[in-house]
C-alpha positions as CSV (number, residue, x, y, z in Angstrom):
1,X,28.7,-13.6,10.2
2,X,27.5,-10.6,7.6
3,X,29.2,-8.7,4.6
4,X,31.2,-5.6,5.0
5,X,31.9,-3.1,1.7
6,X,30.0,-5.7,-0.7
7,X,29.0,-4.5,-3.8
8,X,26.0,-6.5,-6.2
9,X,25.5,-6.1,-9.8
10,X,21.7,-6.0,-9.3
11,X,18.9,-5.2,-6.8
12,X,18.3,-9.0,-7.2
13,X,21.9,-9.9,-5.9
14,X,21.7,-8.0,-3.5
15,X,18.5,-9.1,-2.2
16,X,19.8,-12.4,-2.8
17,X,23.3,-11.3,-0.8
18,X,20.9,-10.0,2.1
19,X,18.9,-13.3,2.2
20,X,21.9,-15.5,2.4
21,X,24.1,-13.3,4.6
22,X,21.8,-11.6,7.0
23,X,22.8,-8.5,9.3
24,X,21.5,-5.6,11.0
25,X,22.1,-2.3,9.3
26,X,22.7,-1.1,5.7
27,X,22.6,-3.7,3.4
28,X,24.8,-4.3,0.6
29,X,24.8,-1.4,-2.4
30,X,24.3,-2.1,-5.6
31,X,26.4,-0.7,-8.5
32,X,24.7,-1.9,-11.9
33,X,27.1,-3.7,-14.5
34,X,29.9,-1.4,-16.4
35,X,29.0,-1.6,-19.5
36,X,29.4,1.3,-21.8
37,X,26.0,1.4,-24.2
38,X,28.3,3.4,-26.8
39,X,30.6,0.4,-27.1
40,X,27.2,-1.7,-28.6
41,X,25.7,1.3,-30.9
42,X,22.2,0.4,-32.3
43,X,21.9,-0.5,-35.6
44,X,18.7,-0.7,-38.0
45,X,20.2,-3.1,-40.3
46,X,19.6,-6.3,-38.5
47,X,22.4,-9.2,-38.5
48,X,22.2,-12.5,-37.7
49,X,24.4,-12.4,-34.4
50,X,23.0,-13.1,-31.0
51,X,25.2,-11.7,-27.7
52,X,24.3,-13.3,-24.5
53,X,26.3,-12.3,-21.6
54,X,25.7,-14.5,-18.6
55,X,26.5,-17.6,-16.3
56,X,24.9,-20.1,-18.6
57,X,22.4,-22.5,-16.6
58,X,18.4,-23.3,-17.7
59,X,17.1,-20.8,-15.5
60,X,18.5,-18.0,-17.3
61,X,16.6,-19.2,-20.8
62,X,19.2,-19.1,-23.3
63,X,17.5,-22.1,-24.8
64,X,14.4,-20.8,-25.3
65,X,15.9,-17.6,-27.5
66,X,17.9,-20.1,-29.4
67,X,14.1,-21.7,-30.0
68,X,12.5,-18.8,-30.9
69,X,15.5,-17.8,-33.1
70,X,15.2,-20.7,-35.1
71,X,11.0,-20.6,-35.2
72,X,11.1,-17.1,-36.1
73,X,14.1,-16.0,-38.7
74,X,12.5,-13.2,-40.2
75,X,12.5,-11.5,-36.7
């Protein structure tokens, strides 16, 4: 069993991807998430809104910036 035309979001998924589906030959390729910067242009007045896109689970420490947030409102 192995992948064929599999695409990963990250060199991590795709190391990930390699690990659990092992195969001789060229390994998955990796095209880094879509997003247009443009769509999110910087802004020096800072707001109060926080953007987190991601599968939500503890190891990806969404808690902790909540935390920190919360310590540290003038930041």
């Amino acid at each position: 069993m192995g992948y064929r035309n599999v695409v990963c979001i990250s060199k991590a998924h795709a190391r990930w991807t390699r690990a659990q589906y092992p195969r001789k030959g060229k390994g998955p390729e990796v095209v880094y998430n879509g997003i247009d910067p443009s769509v999110f242009p910087f802004w020096e007045k800072k707001g109060d809104e926080f953007l987190f896109f991601s599968v939500l689970g503890p190891y990806k420490g969404a808690d902790t910036v909540m935390e920190l947030a919360l310590e540290y409102p003038h930041l």
